[in-house]
C-alpha positions, 0 to 999 in steps of 0.5 A: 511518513504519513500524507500529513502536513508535519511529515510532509515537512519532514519529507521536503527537509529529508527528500535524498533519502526518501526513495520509497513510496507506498500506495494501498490499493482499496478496492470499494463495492456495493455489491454482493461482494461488499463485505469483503470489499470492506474487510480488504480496505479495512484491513490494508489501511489498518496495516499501512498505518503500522507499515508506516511506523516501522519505516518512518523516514524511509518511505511515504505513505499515500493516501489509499487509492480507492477504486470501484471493482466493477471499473475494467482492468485496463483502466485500472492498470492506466490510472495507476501507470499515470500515478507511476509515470508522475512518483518516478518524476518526483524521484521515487526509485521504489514504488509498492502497491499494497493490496488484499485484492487479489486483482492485482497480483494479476496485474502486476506484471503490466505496472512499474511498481511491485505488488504486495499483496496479502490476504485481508484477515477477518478483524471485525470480531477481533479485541484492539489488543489481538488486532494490532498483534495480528497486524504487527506480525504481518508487518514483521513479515514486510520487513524482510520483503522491503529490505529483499526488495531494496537491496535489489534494487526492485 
């Protein structure tokens, strides 16, 4: 479900059985590192929308958290703990954060939630068409990744 008012209704008549929630992690630059700071974002929020599809009823879908790159470590990892401490209060049993930022496979093991990162794909010069292939066939590849993580309870 998508953080909008008609899946929010959705959420509170359905909340048993929403366990699962997913934050995308968008990491936002000015510097040198811009463009690719830009194609991370780009590309995790445009795979969220097609994760989403997939799991509708079964997960919700954050807005992304966008957080400066220059922003140290430590304050990351606090920002997100405290985004953990209130989704697990809210009876969340499974927490994903999704990212192309390979920061935080460095991180995760400091977080509660699981990382999923993925390498962010040049989309720019794509056709609609060849993108939303693209996106479905890393979506398709999740799956397997979810179903694993539920099942173990992770």
């Amino acid at each position: 479900m998508k953080w909008i008012s008609q899946d929010i209704d959705m959420f509170l008549k359905e909340k048993q059985y929403v366990d699962t929630v997913v934050m995308p992690l968008l990491p936002v630059s000015f510097g040198e590192d811009i463009k690719q700071s830009v194609a991370m974002t780009e590309f995790i929020s445009l795979l969220s929308v097609q994760l989403e599809r997939q799991f509708r009823g079964r997960l919700i879908m954050l807005p992304g958290y966008s957080y400066l790159r220059t922003v140290p470590e430590d304050r990351l990892v606090n920002s997100i703990k405290e985004w953990e401490e209130e989704l697990k209060a809210q009876g969340f049993k499974h927490i994903f954060h999704l990212t192309s930022d390979s920061l935080w496979k460095g991180l995760e093991s400091s977080l509660e939630g699981g990382v999923i990162w993925l390498p962010s794909l040049p989309l720019e010069h794509m056709d609609e068409n060849y993108k939303n292939s693209i996106l479905e066939d890393q979506v398709k590849q999740l799956l397997n990744l979810f179903v694993q993580k539920w099942q173990n309870g992770e």
